[in-house]
N, C-alpha and C positions, 0 to 999 in steps of 0.2 A: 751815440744816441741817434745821429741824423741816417748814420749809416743801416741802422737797426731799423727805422721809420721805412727808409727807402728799398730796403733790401725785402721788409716785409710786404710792401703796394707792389713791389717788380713783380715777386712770386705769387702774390693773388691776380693782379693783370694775367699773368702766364696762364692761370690758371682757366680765367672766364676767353683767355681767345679755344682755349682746349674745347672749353663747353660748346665755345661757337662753331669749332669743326667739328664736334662733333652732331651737333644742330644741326650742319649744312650735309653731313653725309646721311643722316635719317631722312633728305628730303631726295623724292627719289628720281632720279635722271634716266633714260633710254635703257639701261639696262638692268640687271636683276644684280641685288646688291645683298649679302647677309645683312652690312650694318641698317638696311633700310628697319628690317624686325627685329632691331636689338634691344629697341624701346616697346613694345607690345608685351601689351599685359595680357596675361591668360587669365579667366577663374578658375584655379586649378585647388580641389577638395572646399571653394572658398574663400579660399586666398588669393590675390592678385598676385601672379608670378611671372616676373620678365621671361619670355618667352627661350631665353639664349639660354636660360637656366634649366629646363623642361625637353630640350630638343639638341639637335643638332642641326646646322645649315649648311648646307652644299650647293652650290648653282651650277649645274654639265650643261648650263646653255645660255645666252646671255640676256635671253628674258625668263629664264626658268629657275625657280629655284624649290627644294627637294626640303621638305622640312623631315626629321627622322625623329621622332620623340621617344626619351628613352623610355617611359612610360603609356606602352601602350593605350591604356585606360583614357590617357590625355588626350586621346586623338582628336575628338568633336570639341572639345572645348579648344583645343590649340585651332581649329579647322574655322571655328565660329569666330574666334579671337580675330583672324587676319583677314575674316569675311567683312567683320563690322569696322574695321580700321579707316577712318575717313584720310582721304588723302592719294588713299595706294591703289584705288579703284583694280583691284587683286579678286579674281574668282578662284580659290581654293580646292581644289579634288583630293577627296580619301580615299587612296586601295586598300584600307583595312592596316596597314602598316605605315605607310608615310605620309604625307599631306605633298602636294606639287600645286604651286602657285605659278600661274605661268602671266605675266605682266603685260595689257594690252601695249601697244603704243601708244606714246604719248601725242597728242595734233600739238599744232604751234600755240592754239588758244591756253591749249593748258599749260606749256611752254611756258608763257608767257605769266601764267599764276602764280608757277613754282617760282618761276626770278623773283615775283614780287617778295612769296614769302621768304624766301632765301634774304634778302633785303631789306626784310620786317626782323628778323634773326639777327642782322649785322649789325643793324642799330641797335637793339638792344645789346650785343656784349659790347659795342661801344658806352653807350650810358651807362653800362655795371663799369667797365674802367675807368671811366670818368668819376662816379660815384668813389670810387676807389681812388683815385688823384685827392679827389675834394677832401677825404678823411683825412689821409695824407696829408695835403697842405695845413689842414687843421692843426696836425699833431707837431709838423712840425713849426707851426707860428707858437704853438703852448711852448716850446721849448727854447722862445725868442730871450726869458728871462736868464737861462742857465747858459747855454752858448755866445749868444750875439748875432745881432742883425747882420751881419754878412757872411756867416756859415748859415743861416738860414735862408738867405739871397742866393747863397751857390746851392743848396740842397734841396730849395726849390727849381731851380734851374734843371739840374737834374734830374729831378721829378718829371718836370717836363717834357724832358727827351727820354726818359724811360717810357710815359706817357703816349708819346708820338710811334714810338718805336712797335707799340704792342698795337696801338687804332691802324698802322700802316697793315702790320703783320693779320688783321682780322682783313684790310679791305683787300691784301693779296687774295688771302684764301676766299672771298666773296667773288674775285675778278676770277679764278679759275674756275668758282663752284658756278658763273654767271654760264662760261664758253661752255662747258661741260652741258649745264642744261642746254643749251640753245643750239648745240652740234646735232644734228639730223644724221 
């Protein structure tokens, strides 16, 4: 039972540091990145459609990237999609068949914006892990009447260093996504 408890917070922890790399690579650093548009929604026929699903991405440059949509028809709408996207300050060109976004450089000020929000991202999959310990500890104090106060003493302990293990593993990937921004 406590193993069941614990086994299940490990793999949702696992889960929300994933969400949080994957947070930190939509924000976007010095050069030109697919996963930066992986989250960009198109209106496509109406629909909101992730843009990775509508296209292809290719970057032959390392501020360029080459959008090819397999849907001709899409082109304006994919072209207006990555125009109006705050964040990526991206000017979009259509030769009639592909979209090329070519990404200004970033100055230090804006540098300096992205850490933060990269920051604002790390706290929060901290607090969903957290939030995720707390359930945890909950579930397993309910189970203090059927086990006994000291498998629930060890299986919080535990909890604990499962706990630690995954806040560590989010502030790594925040320490490299920091250098990464901040390399000129």
């Amino acid at each position: 039972m406590i193993a069941d408890v614990l086994s299940d917070a490990s793999s949702r922890m696992s889960k929300a540091v994933e969400v949080a790399k994957d947070d930190f690579a939509s924000v976007r650093t010095g050069r030109a990145n697919p996963q930066l548009f992986q989250k960009i929604m198109v209106n496509y026929y109406g629909t909101p459609t992730p843009l990775a699903q509508l296209a292809s991405l290719a970057n032959p440059e390392a501020r360029t990237l080459v959008v090819t949509p397999y849907d001709k028809s899409a082109l304006k709408d994919i072209e207006q999609a990555i125009r109006d996207t705050p964040n990526l300050g991206a000017n979009p060109s259509n030769d009639g068949n592909i979209v090329r976004v070519t990404l200004p450089e970033l100055t230090e000020e804006r540098r300096k914006e992205f850490v933060k929000i990269v920051r604002s991202k790390a706290e929060d999959a901290r607090v969903s892990v957290r939030n995720i310990r707390r359930k945890a500890k909950d579930d397993l104090d309910a189970l203090k009447s059927e086990v006994g106060d000291d498998e629930v003493g060890r299986g919080e302990k535990e909890l604990e260093q499962v706990t630690k293990s995954h806040v560590d593993a989010i502030d790594d990937a925040l320490k490299r996504k920091e250098a990464e921004l901040l390399e000129v």
